[in-house]
C-alpha positions in Angstrom: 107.9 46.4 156.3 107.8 42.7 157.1 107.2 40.5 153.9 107.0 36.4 153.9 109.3 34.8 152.3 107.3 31.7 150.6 110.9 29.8 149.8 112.0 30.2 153.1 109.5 31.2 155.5 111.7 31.3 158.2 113.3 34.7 156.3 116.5 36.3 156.7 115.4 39.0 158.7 117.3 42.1 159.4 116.0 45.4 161.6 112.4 44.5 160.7 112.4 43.3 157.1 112.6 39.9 155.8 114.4 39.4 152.9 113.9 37.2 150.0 117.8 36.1 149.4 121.4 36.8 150.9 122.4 38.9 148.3 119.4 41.5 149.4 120.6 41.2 153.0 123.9 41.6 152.8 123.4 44.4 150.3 121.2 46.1 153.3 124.7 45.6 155.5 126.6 47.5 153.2 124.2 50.5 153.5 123.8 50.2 156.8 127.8 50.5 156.6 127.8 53.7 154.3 124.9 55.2 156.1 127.0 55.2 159.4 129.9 57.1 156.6 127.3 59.3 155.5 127.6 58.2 151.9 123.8 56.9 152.2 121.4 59.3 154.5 118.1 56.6 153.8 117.7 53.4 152.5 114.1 51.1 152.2 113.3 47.9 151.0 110.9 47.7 148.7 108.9 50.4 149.7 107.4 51.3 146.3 105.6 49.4 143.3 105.4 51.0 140.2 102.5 49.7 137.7 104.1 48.9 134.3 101.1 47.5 132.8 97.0 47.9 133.5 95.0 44.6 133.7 93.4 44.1 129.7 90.5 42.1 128.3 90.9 41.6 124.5 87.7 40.2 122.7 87.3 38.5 119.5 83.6 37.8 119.2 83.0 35.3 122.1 86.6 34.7 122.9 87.9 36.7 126.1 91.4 37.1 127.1 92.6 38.7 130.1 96.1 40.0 130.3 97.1 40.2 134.1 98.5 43.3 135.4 102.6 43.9 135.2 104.2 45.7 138.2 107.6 46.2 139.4 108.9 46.8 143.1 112.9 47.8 142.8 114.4 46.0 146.3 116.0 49.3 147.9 114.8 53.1 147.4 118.8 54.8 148.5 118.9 58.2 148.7 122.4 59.3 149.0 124.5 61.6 151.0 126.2 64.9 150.9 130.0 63.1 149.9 128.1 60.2 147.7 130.2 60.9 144.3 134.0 60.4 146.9 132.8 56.7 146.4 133.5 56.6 142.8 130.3 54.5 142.7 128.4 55.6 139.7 125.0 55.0 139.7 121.6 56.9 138.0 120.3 59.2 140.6 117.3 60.6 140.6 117.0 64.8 141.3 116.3 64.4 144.7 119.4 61.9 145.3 117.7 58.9 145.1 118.6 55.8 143.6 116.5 52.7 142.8 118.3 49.6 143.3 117.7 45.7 142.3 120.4 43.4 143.7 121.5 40.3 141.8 123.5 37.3 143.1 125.6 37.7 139.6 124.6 38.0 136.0 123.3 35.0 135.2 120.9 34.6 138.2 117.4 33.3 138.0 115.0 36.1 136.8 118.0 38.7 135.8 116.6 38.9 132.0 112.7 39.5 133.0 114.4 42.2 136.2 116.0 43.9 133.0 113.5 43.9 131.0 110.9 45.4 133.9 113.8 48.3 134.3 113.3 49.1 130.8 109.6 49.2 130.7 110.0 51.1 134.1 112.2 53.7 132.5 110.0 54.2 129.4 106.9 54.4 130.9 107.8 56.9 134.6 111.6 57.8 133.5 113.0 55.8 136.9 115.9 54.1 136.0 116.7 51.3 138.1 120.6 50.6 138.4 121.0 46.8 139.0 123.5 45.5 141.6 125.6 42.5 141.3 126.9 42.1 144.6 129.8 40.0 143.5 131.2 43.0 141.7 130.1 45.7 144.1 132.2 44.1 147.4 134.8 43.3 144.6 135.0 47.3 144.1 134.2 48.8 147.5 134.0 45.9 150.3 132.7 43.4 152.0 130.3 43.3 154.9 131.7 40.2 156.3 135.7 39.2 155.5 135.8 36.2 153.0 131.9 36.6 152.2 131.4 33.8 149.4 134.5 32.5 149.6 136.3 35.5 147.6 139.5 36.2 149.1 140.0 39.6 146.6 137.3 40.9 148.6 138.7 44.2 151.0 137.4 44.9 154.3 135.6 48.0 154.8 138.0 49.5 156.9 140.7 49.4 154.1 137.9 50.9 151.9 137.4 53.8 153.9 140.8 54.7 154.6 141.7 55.0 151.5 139.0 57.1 151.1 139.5 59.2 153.6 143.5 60.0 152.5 141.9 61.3 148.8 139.6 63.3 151.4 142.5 66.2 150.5 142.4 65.6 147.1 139.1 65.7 146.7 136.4 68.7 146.2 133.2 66.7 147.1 134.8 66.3 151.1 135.5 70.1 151.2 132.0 70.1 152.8 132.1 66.7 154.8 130.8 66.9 158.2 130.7 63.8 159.3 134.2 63.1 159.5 134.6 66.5 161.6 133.3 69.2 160.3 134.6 71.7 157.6 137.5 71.8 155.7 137.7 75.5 155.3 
């Protein structure tokens, strides 16, 4: 699903979807990277809006006020594989393993307090939590999609990443039934 990007119409585009900011398109990369693990079986970019708040007319004699409508689109639906939790990535998943997922640039980016707040309402009003992504931190704890990505040297590549995955692969009970990296353990 192809959206316009009105600050940059150009887009960063990326296997048919335009994406607002680099921190959405390299997050994409990195599930790209996990689905071809098998941590991540499906990811979409904002594929669903969720209505927060109705349009409203309030009246006071001859005075009408409309309140606009409040909605919220998370930027990726994730819904996670068979060997998600050997990440040692914890975020809210939903019962059918999927995750909603908004991508920041870092804590203090533009909009981060009204994205919170819109999580919040979210999760009152439908029970969907949204787990919010600071990509900063996330390559900082898993890796990085492209070596020396912002200029952060204490960023790891992903094949370090997955290799020391893959040696707590005996250690752990959640790759007992991994078949993507060759079948069962048994």
């Amino acid at each position: 699903m192809s959206k316009t990007n009105i600050k940059n119409p150009a887009g960063l585009n990326y296997k048919g979807d335009t994406f607002k900011n680099d921190s959405e398109l390299g997050f994409a990369k990195w599930l790209d990277r996990m689905m071809g693990w098998g941590f991540v079986t499906s990811w979409s970019y904002e594929s669903v809006t969720f209505q927060l708040m109705p349009r409203r007319e309030l009246t006071d004699g001859l005075l009408v006020k409309t309140i606009r409508p409040c909605s919220y689109t998370p930027d990726f639906v994730v819904t996670l594989g068979e060997n998600w939790l050997a990440t040692g990535i914890n975020w809210v998943t939903s019962s059918d393993k999927k995750v909603y997922i908004e991508t920041k640039g870092s804590r203090k980016s533009r909009g981060y307090n009204e994205t919170y707040l819109k999580t919040k309402i979210l999760y009152d009003k439908h029970e969907i939590y949204t787990n919010i992504v600071v990509y900063k931190e996330l390559y900082g704890k898993t890796f990085t999609v492209t070596p020396g990505e912002a200029g952060h040297k204490k960023f790891k590549r992903s094949e370090w990443w997955i290799s020391r995955i893959l040696k707590k692969k005996t250690k752990n009970k959640y790759f007992n039934k991994c078949m993507y990296f060759g079948g069962n353990d048994d």
